[in-house]
SESEMAR-988746 format. One line per field, with one value per residue (C-alpha): residue in three letters; x, z, y. Coordinates in steps of 0.05 Angstrom, whole numbers. Layout:
// SESEMAR-988746
r = [ALA  ...]
x = [X  ...]
z = [Z  ...]
y = [Y  ...]
//
This chain:
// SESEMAR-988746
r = [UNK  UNK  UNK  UNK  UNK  UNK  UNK  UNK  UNK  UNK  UNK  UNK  UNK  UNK  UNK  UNK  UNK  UNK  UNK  UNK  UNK  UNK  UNK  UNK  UNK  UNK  UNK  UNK  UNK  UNK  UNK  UNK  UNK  UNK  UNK  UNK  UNK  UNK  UNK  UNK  UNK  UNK  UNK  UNK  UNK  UNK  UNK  UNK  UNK  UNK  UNK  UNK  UNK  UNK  UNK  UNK  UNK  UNK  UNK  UNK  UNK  UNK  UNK  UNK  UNK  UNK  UNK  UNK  UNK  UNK  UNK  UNK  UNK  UNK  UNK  UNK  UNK  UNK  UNK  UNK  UNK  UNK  UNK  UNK  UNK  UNK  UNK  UNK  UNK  UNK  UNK  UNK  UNK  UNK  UNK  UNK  UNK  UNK  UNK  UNK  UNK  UNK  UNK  UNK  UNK  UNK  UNK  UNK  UNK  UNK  UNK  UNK  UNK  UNK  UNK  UNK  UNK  UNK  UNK  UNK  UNK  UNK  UNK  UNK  UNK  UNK  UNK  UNK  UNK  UNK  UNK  UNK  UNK  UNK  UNK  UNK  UNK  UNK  UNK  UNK  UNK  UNK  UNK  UNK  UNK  UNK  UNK  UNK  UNK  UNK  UNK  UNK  UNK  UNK  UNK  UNK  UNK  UNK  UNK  UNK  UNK  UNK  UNK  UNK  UNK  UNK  UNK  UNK  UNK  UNK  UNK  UNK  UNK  UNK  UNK  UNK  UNK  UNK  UNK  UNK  UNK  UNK  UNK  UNK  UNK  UNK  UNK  UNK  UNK  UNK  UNK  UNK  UNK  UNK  UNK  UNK  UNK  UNK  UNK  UNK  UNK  UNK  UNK  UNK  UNK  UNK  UNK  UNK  UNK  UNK  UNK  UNK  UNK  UNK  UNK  UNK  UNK  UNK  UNK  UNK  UNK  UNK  UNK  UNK  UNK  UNK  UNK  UNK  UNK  UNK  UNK  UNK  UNK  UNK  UNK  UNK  UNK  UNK  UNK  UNK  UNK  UNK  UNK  UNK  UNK  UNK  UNK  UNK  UNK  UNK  UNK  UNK  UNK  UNK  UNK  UNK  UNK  UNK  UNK  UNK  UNK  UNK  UNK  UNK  UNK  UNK  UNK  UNK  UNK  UNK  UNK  UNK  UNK  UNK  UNK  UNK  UNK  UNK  UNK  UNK  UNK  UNK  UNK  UNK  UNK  UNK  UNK  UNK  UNK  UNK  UNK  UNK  UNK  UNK  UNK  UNK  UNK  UNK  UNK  UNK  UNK  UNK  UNK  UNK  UNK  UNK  UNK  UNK  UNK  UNK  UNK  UNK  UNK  UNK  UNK  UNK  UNK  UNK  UNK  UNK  UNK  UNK  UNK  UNK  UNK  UNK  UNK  UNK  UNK  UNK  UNK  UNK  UNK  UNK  UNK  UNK  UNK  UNK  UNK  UNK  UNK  UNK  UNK  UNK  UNK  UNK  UNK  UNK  UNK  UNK  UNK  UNK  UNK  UNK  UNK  UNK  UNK  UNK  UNK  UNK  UNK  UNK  UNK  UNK  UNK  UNK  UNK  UNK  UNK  UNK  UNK  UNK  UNK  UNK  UNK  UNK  UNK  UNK  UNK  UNK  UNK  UNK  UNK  UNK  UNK  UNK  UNK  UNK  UNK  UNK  UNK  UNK  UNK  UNK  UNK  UNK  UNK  UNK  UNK  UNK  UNK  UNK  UNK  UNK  UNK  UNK  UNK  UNK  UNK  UNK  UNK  UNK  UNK  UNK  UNK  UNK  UNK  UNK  UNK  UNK  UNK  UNK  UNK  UNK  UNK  UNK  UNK  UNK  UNK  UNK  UNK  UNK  UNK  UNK  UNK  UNK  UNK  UNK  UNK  UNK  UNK  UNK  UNK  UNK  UNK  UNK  UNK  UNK  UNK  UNK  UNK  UNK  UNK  UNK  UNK  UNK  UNK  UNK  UNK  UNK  UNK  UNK  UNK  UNK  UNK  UNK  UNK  UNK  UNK  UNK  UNK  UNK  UNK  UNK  UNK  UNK  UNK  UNK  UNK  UNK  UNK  UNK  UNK  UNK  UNK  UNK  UNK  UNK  UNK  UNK  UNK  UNK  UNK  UNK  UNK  UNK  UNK  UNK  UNK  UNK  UNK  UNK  UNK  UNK  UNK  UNK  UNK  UNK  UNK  UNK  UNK  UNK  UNK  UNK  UNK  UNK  UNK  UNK  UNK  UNK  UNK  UNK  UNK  UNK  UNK  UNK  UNK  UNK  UNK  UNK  UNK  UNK  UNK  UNK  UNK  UNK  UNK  UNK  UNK  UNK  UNK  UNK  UNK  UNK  UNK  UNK  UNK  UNK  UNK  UNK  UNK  UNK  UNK  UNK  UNK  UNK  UNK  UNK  UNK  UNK  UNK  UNK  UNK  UNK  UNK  UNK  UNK  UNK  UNK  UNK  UNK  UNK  UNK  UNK  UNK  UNK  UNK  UNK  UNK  UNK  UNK  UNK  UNK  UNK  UNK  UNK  UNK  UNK  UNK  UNK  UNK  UNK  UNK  UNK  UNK  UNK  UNK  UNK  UNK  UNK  UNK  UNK  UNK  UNK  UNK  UNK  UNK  UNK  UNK  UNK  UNK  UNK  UNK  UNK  UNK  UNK  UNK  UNK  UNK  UNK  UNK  UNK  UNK  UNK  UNK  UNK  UNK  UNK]
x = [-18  -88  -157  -153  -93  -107  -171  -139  -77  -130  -169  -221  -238  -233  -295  -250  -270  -291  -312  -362  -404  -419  -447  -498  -577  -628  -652  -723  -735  -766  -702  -666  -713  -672  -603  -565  -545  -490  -492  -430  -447  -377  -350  -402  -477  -479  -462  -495  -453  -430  -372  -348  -336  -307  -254  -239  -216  -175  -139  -136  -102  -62  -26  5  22  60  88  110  147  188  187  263  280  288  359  370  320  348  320  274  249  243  203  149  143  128  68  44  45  8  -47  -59  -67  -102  -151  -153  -164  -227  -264  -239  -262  -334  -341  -324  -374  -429  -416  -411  -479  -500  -464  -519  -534  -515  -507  -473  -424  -407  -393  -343  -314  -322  -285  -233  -214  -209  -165  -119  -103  -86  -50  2  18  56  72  145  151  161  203  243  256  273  324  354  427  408  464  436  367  383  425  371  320  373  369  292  251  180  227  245  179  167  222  197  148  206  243  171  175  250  238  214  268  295  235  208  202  216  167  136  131  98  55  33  12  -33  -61  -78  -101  -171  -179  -140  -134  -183  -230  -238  -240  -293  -328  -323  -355  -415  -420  -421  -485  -521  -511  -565  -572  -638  -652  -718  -764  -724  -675  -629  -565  -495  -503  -566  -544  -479  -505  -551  -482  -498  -565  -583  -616  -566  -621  -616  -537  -532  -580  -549  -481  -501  -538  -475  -428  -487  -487  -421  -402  -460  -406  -339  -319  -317  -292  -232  -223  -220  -174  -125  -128  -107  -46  -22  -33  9  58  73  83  125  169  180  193  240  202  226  159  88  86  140  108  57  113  151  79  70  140  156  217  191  235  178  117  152  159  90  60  114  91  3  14  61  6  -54  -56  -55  -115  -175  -148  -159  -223  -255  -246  -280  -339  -354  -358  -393  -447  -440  -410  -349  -344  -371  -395  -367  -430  -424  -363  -401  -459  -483  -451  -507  -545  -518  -560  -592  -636  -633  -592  -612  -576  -584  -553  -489  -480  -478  -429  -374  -381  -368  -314  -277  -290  -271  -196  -189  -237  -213  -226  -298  -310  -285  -325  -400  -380  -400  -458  -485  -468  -496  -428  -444  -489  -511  -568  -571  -596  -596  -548  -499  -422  -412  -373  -348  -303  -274  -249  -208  -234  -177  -153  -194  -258  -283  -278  -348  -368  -399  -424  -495  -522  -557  -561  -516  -461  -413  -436  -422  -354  -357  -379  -329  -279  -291  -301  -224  -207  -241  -210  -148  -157  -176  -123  -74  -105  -77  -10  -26  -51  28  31  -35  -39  -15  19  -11  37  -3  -74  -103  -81  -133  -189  -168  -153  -223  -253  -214  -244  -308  -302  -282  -339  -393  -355  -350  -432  -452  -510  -492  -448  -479  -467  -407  -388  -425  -383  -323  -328  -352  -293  -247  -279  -278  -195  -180  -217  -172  -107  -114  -163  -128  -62  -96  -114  -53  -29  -74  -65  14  -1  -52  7  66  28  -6  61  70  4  -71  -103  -173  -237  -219  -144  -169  -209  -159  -114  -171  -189  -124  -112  -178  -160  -86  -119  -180  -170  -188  -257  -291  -322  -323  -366  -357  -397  -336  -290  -314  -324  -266  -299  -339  -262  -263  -190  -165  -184  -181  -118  -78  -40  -74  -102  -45  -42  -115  -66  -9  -51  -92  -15  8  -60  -54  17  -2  -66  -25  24  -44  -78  -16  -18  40  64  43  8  -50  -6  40  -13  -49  20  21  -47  -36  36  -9  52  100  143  170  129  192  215  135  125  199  164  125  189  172  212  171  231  244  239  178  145  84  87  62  4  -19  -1  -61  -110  -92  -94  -176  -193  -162  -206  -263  -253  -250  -318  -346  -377  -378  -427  -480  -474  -468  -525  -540  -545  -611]
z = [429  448  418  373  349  328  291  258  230  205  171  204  226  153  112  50  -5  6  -70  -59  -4  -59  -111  -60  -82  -33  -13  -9  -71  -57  -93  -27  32  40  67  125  185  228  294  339  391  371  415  469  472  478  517  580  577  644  610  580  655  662  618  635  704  672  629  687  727  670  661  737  739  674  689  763  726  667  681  686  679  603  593  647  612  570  506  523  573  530  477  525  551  487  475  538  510  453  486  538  475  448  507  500  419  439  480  436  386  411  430  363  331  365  363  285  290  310  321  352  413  471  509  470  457  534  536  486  515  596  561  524  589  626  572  563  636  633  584  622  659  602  568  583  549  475  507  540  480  435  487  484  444  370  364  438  411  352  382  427  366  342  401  413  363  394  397  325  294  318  290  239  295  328  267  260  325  333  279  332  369  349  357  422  487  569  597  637  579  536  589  593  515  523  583  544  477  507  520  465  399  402  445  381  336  370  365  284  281  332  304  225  244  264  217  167  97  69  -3  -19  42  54  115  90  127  96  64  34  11  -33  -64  -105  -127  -181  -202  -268  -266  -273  -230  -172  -168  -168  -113  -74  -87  -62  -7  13  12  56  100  113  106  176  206  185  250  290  229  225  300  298  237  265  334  307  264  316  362  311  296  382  380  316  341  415  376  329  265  214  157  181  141  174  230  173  137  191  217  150  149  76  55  50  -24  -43  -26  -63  -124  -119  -105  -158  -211  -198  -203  -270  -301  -273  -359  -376  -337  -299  -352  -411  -386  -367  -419  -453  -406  -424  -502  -479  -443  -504  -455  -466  -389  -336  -269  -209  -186  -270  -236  -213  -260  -294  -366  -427  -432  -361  -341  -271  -245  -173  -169  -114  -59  -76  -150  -118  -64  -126  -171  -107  -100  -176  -176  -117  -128  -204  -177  -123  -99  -30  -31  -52  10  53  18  25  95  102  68  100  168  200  193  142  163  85  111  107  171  206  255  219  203  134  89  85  132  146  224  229  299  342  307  344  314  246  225  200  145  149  79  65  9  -38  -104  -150  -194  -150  -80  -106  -125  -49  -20  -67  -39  41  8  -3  66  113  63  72  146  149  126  158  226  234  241  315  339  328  267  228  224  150  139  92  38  23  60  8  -39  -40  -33  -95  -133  -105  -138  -203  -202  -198  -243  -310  -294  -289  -358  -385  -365  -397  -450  -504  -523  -474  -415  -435  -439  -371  -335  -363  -347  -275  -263  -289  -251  -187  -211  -214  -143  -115  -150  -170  -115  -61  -86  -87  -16  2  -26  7  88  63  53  114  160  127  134  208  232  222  241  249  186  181  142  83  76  86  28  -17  -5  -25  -92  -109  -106  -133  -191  -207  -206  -237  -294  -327  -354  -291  -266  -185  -142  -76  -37  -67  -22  42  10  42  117  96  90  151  130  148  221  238  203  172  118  114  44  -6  26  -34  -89  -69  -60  -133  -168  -139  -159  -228  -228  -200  -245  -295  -281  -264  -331  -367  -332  -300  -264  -202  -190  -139  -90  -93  -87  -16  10  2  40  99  117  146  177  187  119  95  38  -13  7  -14  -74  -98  -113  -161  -189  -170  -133  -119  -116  -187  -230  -277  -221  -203  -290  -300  -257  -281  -350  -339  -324  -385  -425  -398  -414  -486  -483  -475  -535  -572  -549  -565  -624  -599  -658  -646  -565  -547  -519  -477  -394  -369]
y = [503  535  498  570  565  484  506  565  521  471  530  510  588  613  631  591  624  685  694  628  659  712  665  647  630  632  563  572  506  438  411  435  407  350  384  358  390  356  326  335  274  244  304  316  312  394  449  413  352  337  299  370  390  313  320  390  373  318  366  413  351  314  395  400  345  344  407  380  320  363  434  451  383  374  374  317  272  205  205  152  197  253  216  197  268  281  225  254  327  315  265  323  371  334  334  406  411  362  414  479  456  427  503  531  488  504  577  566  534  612  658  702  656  690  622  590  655  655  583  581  647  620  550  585  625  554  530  587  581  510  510  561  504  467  528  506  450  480  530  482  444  507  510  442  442  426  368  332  334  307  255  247  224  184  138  136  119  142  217  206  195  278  293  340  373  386  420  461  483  500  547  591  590  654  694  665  704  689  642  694  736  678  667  741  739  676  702  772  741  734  807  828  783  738  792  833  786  750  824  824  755  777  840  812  763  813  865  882  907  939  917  961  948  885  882  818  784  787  719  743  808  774  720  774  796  736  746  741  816  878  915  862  860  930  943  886  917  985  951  917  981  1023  970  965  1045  1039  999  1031  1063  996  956  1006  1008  929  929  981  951  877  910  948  888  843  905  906  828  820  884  844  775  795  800  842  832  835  766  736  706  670  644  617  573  559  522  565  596  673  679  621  658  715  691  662  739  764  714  716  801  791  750  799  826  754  719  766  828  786  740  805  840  780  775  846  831  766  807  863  916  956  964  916  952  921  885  851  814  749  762  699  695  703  635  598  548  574  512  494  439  388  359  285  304  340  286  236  282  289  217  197  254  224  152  159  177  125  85  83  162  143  102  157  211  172  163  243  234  166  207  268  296  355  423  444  488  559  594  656  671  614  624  648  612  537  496  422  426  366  369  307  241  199  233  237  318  362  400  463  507  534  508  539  489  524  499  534  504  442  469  489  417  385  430  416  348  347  371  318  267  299  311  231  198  241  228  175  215  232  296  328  307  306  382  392  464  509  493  431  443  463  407  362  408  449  374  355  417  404  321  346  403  358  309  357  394  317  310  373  378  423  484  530  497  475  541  564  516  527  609  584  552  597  655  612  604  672  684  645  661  732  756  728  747  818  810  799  855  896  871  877  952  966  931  972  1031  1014  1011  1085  1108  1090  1089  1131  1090  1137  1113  1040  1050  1076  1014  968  1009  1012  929  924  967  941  858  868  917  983  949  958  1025  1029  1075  1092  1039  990  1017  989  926  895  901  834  796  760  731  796  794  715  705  760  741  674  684  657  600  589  613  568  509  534  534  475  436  460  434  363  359  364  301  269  284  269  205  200  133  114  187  163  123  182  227  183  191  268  266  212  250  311  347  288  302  379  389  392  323  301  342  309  242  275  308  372  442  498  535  531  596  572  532  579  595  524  536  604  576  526  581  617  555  555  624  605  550  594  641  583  556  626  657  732  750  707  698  776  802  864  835  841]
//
């Protein structure tokens, strides 16, 4: 397992949300002079550490001679043996996550710093080569007989305790290549996968959109996507699409490079579905994933149809224009809110649930452990990165003081909790699959959602929130779910040819058209809207894991709400287990199969019940107004 690969699992490299980077504000207020930036001296002191170049010679050392004392020697070990190879495995990945992931950071910090770009790239080169020396060892063990290995775990207990790392990882077995082979892959990621995506991200700081005589970054350029004035979100909008038609050639060459790149691989492992591969790391049964995708597109009529339709006679529209999508609603409040005042609402949220959760959440805050400030050059987006066990994880977001970035820091919020308590797990086991990451950032959201509804003064904000939230819902049920739909398309359709900027396009109106609804009117800057998606390139596929982890959430809520017994301790367990427990045996306790027909209903069901909410809140006569 590369330092990548270990950030990418921990969706650490995702710009989560996607829809929240667009609700952006500039943060140009007094209220806002007070955000933190992080410090990452719990890793290394910076990119001149001499202990960086320390440790890497350790790792370098630690992986000969591991591979000196097991390679080809696995099925002679006793299983006492073979559970201490393991320990050492992990502590010498560990090692390894330590200084990927130092290097990630920074080059999150900016993305534009050409120092900082060529150590993480030198590093990661370093890395990949070490870690061909112990590139055996998880082939080895996929080839280990399945009824010795498990006798094996039945005799040591330090082997047993991986036991369901080992499952995760024999999963593989059928789809992994000759050592030689694997080692080739690795070795060629750097000039090939990760090569081009580290291209996109390089390529996406520096690009440029002109807004009148203004020349604004990408963050800049979406969050007008939400201001108040028709005039500003539609220049922004058209701004965006310009911007990014400048690009199209290279962000279709990268796109159709990466699929074909995927295509070759899945083709030589054995992978019959583009999403297969996803899936199978994501330790879900494909038929569950399906009837996930199969239920969010049977309720598109039912949720961002029908709450569209009623934003429209909300705003007094018969038709909303695509840039109306993340207008304000008529009467939102729009004041700056300050740091200091989010900080306090996460904390109340979290500490209101469990107080132990409290504690862990002011720990972030009381620490330079969060970078809230927006800059130039910065990743976009949000992130927790779990970083190793031994060390606390980060936050990164940019914010901005609106209702929705505190949605955002309640959300990351969730994750470093999450990524906390399962530390403690070891480095193996701590790194929770996606069928439960997003579980407590999505509860997190949800805490903090019902106490700032719960705080609210008056109808009108009342109502404000509630349309937030619901919006924010179907972004990451419907949207995502529309995504996927899309990269499922571009991959089918890569396999058979390259795909030209033009036939890109088409996929991505036609997914935008089918989730969205007939009340919005498109143009043609929309249709290279989804070069900005960095989800596509980092991680294809990646994106249900925000609907899953949405459904699921509004499942659990419910129990919670409801007040079912013993619902917190059962809930700390589902956290601390990280990746030590399959996530049907944890989500039993709560009485729960995601395999079940109505399952994924219940959730959507939830999100329906809000948007019924909402036209109950609403007077249509008196609230409709023409949008400014």
């Amino acid at each position: 397992m590369t330092a990548d690969s270990t950030i990418e699992n921990n969706d650490a490299v995702q710009n989560e949300h996607a829809e929240h980077a667009e609700h952006a504000e500039h943060a140009g207020h007094a209220e806002l002079s007070d955000l933190p930036c992080w410090r990452l001296d719990a890793l290394y002191k910076g990119i001149e550490d001499p202990q960086l170049e320390k440790d890497l010679q350790l790792v370098r050392e630690g992986a000969l001679q591991f591979s000196r004392a097991y390679k080809g020697r696995l099925s002679t070990l006793s299983s006492v043996a073979l559970g201490g190879a393991v320990c050492e495995y992990e502590r010498l990945q560990e090692r390894v996550a330590r200084l990927g992931v130092f290097a990630f950071l920074k080059h999150a910090e900016n993305l534009s710093e050409g120092t900082v770009a060529r150590f993480r790239q030198g590093l990661q080169e370093q890395l990949t080569d070490i870690e061909q020396s112990v590139l055996f060892f998880s082939l080895e063990l996929n080839g280990l007989d399945d009824d010795a290995l498990r006798e094996s775990c039945t005799h040591d207990p330090s082997l047993a305790r991986y036991a369901s790392w080992l499952q995760a990882l024999r999963r593989f077995k059928p789809y992994q290549l000759s050592e030689d082979m694997e080692a080739l892959l690795a070795e060629k990621s750097l000039t090939a996968r990760l090569a081009w995506i580290t291209l996109y991200d390089e390529s996406e700081a520096l690009m440029r959109f002109r807004i009148g005589k203004e020349d604004v970054i990408l963050s800049e350029v979406l969050h007008k996507l939400s201001d108040e004035q028709a005039s500003v979100r539609r220049d922004a909008a058209h701004a965006l699409g310009k911007g990014l038609a400048s690009h199209l050639p290279l962000l279709t060459t990268i796109t159709n490079t990466l699929a074909q790149d995927k295509a070759l691989e899945d083709k030589r492992r054995g992978f019959r579905d583009p999403i297969e591969a996803r899936n199978l790391d994501n330790r879900i049964e494909g038929e569950v994933v399906t009837a996930l995708v199969e239920s969010v597109r049977a309720f598109y009529p039912r949720l961002s149809h029908r709450y569209y339709r009623l934003k429209a006679r909300w705003m007094g529209r018969e038709k909303l224009d695509y840039w109306d999508r993340l207008a304000p609603v008529p009467n939102a409040e729009t004041r700056v809110i300050p740091w200091g005042e989010a900080r306090e609402t996460v904390l109340a949220a979290y500490g209101g649930f469990s107080s132990e959760m409290g504690v862990l959440a002011r720990r972030f805050f009381d620490n330079p452990w969060i970078d809230a400030a927006p800059r130039a050059g910065k990743m976009s987006g949000a992130f927790s990165c779990p970083c190793v066990p031994d060390t606390h994880p980060v936050i990164l977001m940019s914010y901005r003081g609106r209702t929705r970035d505190v949605m955002t820091l309640a959300h990351e919020m969730g994750h470093a909790i999450h990524q906390t308590l399962a530390a403690k797990q070891g480095f193996l086991l701590s790194q929770t699959p996606l069928t439960l990451a997003e579980t407590a950032s999505v509860f997190g959201e949800k805490l903090t959602f019902d106490l700032m509804l719960e705080r609210a003064h008056g109808l009108g904000e009342k109502r404000a929130l509630l349309a937030g939230k619901i919006e924010d819902m179907l972004n990451t049920v419907v949207r995502q779910i529309a995504f996927l739909d899309f990269e499922q398309k571009l991959h089918a359709r890569r396999r058979e040819a390259p795909l030209s900027s033009d036939e890109i396009g088409d996929l991505w109106m036609q997914t935008a058209r089918e989730s969205l609804g007939d009340v919005f009117r498109f143009d043609e800057h929309y249709r290279c809207y989804w070069g900005y998606v960095s989800h596509f390139i980092h991680a294809p596929f990646y994106v249900y894991a925000y609907a899953f982890g949405d459904g699921l959430v509004n499942v659990l809520y419910a129990l919670y709400r409801n007040g079912k017994a013993d619902f917190e301790k059962c809930y700390e367990k589902l956290l601390s287990a990280g990746g030590s427990c399959d996530y049907k045996e944890l989500l039993a306790t709560f009485g729960l199969d995601p395999a079940a027909q109505d399952f994924w209903q219940r959730g959507l069901l939830e999100i329906e019940g809000m948007i019924e909410q909402l036209e109950g809140l609403l007077d249509m006569k008196s609230d409709a107004r023409k949008s400014v």
